[in-house]
C-alpha positions in Angstrom: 239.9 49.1 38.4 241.6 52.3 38.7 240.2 55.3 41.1 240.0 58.3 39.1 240.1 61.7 41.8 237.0 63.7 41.1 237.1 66.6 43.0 234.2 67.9 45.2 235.1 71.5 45.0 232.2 73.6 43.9 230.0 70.4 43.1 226.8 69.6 44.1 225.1 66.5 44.6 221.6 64.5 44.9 220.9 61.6 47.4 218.9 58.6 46.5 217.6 56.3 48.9 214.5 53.3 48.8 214.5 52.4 52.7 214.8 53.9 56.3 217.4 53.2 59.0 215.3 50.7 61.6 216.8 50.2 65.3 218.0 47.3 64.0 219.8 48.7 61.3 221.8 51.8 63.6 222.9 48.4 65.8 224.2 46.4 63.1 226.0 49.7 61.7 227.4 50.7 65.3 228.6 46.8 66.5 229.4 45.5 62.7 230.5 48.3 60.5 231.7 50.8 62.7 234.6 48.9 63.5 235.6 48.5 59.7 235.1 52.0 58.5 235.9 54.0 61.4 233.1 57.0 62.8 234.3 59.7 60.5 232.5 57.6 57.8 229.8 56.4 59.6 229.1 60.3 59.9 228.5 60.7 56.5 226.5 58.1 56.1 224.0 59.1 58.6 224.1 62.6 57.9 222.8 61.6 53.9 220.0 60.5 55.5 219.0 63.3 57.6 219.5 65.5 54.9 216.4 63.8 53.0 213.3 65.3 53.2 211.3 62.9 55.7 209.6 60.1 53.5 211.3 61.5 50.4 213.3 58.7 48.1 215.3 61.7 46.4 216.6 64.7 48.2 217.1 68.4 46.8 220.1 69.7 44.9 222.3 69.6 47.7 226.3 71.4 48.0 229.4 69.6 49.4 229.4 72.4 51.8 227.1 71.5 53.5 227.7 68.0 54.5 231.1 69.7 54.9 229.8 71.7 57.8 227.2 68.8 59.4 229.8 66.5 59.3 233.5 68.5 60.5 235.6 66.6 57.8 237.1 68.9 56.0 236.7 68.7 52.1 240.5 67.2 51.5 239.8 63.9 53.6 235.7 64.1 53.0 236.3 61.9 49.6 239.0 59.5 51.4 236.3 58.7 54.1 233.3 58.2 51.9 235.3 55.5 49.8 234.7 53.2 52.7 231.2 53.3 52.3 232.0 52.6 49.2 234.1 49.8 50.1 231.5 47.9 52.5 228.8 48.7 50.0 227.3 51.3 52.0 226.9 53.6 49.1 226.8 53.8 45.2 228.5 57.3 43.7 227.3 58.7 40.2 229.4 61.8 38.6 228.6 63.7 35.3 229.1 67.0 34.5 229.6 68.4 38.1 227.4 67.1 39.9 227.0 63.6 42.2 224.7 60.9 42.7 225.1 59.2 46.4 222.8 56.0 46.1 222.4 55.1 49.7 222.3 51.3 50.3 221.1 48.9 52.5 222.5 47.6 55.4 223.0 44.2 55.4 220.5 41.9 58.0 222.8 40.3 60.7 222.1 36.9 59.1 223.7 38.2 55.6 226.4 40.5 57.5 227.5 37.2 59.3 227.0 34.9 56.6 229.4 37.1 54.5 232.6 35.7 54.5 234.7 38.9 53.9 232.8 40.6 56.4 233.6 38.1 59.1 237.0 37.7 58.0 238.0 41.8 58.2 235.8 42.3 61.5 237.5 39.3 63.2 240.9 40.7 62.3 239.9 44.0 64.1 238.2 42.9 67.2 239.1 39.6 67.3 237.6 35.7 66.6 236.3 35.8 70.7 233.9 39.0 70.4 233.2 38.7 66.9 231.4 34.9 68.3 230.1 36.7 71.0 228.6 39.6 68.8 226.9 36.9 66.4 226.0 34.8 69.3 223.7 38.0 70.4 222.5 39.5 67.1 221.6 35.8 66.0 220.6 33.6 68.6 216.9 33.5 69.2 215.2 32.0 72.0 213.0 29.6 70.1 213.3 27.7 66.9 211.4 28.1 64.6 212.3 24.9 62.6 211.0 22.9 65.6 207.1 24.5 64.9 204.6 24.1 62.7 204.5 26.3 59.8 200.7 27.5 59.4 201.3 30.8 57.5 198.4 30.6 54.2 198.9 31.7 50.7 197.2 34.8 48.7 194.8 32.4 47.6 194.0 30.7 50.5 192.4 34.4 51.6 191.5 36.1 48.2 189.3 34.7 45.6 190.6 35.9 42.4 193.3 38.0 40.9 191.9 41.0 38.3 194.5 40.8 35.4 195.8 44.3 34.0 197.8 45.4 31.2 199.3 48.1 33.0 203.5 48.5 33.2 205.1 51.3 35.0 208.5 52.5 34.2 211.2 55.1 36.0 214.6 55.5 36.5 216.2 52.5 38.6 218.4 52.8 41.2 220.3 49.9 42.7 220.4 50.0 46.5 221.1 46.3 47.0 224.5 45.8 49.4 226.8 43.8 47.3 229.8 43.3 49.7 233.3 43.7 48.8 234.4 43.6 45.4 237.3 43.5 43.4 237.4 44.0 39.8 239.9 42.8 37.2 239.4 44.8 33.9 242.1 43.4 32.2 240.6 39.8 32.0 238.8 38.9 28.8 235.3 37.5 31.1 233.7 37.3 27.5 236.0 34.7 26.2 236.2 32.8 29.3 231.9 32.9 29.5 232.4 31.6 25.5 234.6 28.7 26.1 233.1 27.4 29.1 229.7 27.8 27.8 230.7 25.5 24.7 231.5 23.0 26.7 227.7 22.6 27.9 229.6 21.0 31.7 228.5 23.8 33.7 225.2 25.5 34.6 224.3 28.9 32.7 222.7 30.8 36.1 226.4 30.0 37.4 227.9 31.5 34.2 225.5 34.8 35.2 226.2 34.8 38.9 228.4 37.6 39.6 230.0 35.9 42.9 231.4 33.6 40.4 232.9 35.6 37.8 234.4 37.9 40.1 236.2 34.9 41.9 237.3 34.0 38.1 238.6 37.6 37.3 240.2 37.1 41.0 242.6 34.1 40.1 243.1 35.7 36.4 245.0 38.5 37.9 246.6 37.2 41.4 247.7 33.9 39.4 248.3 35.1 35.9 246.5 32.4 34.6 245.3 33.0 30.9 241.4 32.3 29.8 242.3 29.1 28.6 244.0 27.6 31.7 240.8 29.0 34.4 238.5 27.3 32.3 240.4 24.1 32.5 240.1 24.5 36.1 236.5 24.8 35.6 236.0 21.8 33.5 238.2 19.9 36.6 236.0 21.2 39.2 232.8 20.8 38.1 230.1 18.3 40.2 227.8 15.8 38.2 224.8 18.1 38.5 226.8 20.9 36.7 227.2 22.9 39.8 231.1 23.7 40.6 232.8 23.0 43.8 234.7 25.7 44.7 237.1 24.2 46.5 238.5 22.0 43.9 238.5 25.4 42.0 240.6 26.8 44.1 243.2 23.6 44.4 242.9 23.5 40.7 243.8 27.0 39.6 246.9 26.0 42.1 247.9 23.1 40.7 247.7 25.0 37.4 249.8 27.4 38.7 252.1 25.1 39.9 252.8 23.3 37.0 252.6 25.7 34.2 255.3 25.4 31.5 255.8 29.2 31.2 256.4 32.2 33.2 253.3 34.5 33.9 253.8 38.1 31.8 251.9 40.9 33.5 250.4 43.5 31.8 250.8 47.1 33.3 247.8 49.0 33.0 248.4 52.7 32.0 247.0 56.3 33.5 246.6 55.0 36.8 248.7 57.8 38.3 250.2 60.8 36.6 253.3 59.8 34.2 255.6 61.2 36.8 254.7 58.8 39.7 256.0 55.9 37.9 256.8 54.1 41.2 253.3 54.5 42.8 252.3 53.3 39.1 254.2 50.0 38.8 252.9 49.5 42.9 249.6 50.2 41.8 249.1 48.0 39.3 251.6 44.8 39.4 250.3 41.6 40.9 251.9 40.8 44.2 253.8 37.8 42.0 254.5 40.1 39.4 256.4 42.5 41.8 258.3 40.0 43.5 259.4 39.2 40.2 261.2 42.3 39.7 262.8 42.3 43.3 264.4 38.8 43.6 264.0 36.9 40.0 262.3 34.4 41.3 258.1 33.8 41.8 256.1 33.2 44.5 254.5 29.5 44.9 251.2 29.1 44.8 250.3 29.2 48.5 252.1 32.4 49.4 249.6 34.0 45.6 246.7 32.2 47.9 248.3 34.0 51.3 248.3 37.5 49.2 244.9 37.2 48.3 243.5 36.3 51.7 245.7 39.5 53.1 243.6 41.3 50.4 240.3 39.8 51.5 240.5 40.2 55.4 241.9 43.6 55.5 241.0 45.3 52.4 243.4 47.4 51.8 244.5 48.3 48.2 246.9 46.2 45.6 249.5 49.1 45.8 249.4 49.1 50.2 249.9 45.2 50.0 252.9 46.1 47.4 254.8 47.9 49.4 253.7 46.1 53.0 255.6 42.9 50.9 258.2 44.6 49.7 259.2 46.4 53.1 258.7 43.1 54.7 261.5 40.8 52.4 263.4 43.9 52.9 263.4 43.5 56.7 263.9 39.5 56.2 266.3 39.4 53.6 264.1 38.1 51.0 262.3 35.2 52.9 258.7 34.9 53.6 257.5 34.8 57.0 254.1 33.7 58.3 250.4 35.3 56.9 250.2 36.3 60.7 253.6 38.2 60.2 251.9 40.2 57.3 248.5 40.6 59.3 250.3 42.5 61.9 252.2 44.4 59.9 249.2 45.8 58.2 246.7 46.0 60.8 249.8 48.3 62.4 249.5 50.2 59.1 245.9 50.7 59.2 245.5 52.3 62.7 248.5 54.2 61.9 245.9 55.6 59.4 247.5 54.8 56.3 245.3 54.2 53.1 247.1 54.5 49.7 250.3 54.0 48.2 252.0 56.7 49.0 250.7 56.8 52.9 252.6 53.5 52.8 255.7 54.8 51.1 256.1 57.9 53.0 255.7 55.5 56.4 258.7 53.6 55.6 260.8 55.4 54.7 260.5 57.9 57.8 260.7 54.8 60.2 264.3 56.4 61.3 263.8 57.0 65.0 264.6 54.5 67.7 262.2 54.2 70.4 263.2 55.4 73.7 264.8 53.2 76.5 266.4 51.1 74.1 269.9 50.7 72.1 268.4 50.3 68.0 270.6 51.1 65.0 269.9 53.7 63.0 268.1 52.6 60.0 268.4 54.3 56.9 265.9 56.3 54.6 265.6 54.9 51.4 265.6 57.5 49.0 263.1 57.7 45.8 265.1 57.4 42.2 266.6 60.1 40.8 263.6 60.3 38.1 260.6 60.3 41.0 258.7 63.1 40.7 260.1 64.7 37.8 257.9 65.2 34.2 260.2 63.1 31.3 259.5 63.2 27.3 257.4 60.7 25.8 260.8 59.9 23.8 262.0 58.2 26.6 259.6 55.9 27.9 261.2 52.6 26.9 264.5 53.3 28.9 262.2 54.7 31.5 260.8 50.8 31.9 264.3 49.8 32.0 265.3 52.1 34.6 261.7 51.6 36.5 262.5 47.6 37.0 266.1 48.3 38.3 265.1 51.5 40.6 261.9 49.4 42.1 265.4 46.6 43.0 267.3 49.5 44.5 264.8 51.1 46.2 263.8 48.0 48.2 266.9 46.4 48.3 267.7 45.8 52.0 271.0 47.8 53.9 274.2 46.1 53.5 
């Protein structure tokens, strides 16, 4: 899904909310997601809430100025840092004509924070596998168990005698404030026509057709693998248990195997307008699969563990498709081509993200101004890579097909490593 730039200049915006922050809640938001979204956005999240009217579930008409001035983030880095809220599923934003929605969510109990899998995988990458045990150990642990007593709670009916029926509905305007996690979209997959064929063949159970968790991990393999509608739900109909419920693991060594032993090569699709037509190289970063991109540096594709090794770099540090790009292209630039370890990518990254970096061309700009050796020691001087000739720069719509020439063999040059 692409991020269209709304700007917040002049605009004004309303605050929805259906809960209050609890102790409990400010803990699990200073120990859990402070450490993931950093306390410039943690700021804005609780300054939505105090600007809410005490018991209200709908604030005034408010003005970006404002939170502007409560928070200190000026207006130029105020969107970047309520995207992670977004991110973490902190908050739900609404724009038409002007004028914004914030949807303040809630935050996650410690038993569905740690039970998250993303969650725990990005956190321990931050502080570590050691105090992210310790931090559950203390938010979960309870000194009694209360499997171990009887359970004596009663029913409604076991106190009240009767329920009066009515005929009474009451309808408004819903607003979903549900935490959903991470999520990561793939628009170009026909869901429809997979749902269709799967459903057909009557092997699999229809709430697992309707779970969201499911079809997202589905749109998930469609893009990182390139595999087509037809091959995933092959991989379903392999994977599925005797009781119609899948096992996902089998799904996941499936769409491999699939992978694997395809008889053709996976064709991309580039989605279009993601960036202005001049920024054709943050484009094609932007929206080629990591397979796809490798593709157009060394002819040759990645195997299906190193797809799987992408996608769990994706998962754990949840940065964007076009930071990964260029993290994997700088990185077979600095090793010739070969592939080190995930942990060799993990680094890299987590170096990127305290550095501060958080789009495309954040990560462009850092690598190619890497030219200064560090002090004390005897480096070689290592050489900006300069943009194409054509970066930048407005072309006719006359040219566009040589322009896709010229864009594979200037994404080769422009990563290829010193001589």
């Amino acid at each position: 899904m692409s991020i269209k730039n709304y700007s917040i200049e002049n605009t004004a915006f309303t605050i929805y909310v259906d809960n209050t922050l609890t102790d409990l809640d400010r803990k699990v938001l200073t120990h859990c997601y402070l450490p993931i979204i950093g306390d410039k956005a943690m700021s804005i999240y609780l300054t939505l809430f105090t600007m809410l009217d005490p018991g209200s579930q709908e604030s005034s008409v408010l003005n970006h100025s404002q939170l502007v001035k409560l928070t200190g983030i000026p207006k130029t880095k105020l969107v970047l840092e309520r995207r992670k809220l977004e991110a973490v599923g902190l908050l739900s934003t609404y724009y038409k004509d002007g004028h914004f929605i914030y949807v303040l969510k809630k935050v996650l109990s410690p038993y569905e924070f740690f039970n998250n899998h993303d969650f725990v995988r990005v956190l321990s990458s931050i502080i570590g596998l050691d105090d992210l045990n310790t931090l559950a150990y203390n938010f979960l642990l309870r000194r009694l168990d209360p499997n171990k007593f009887e359970n004596i709670t009663v029913s409604f009916d076991d106190v009240f005698d009767s329920i009066f029926e009515t005929d009474a509905t009451y309808l408004g305007v819903g607003v979903d404030t549900i935490n959903n996690g991470i999520v990561i979209n793939n628009d170009k997959f026909n869901l429809d026509h997979f749902i269709i064929l799967v459903d057909a063949m009557d092997i699999l159970d229809k709430a697992i057709l309707q779970d969201d968790d499911f079809l997202n991990l589905i749109k998930r393999y469609a893009y990182l693998y390139g595999l087509s509608v037809e091959m995933l739900k092959d991989a379903v109909l392999l994977s599925v248990n005797i009781d119609k419920t899948i096992n996902y693991e089998e799904l996941e060594n499936q769409v491999k195997r699939l992978y694997d032993n395809r008889n053709q090569k996976v064709v991309f699709v580039k989605k279009r307008d993601v960036v202005k037509s001049s920024d054709k190289l943050v484009n094609a970063l932007n929206t080629l699969s990591p397979n796809e991109l490798v593709k157009h540096k060394y002819q040759t594709e990645l195997t299906s563990s190193e797809i799987s090794m992408f996608d769990k770099l994706l998962k754990e540090t949840n940065v964007s498709i076009g930071v990964l790009n260029v993290c994997i292209l700088y990185v077979l630039s600095e090793k010739n081509g070969e592939i080190p370890s995930y942990n060799y990518f993990l680094k890299v990254l987590n170096t990127w993200i305290r550095a501060g970096i958080v789009n495309t061309m954040d990560a462009l700009n850092h690598i190619n101004n890497k030219t200064e050796p560090k002090k004390g020691k005897s480096t070689k001087t290592k050489t900006v890579k300069q943009v194409p000739n054509w970066y930048g720069k407005q072309e006719s719509n006359e040219n566009n097909d040589n322009n896709e020439e010229e864009l594979d063999s200037d994404i080769t040059n422009f990563f290829k490593p010193n001589e």
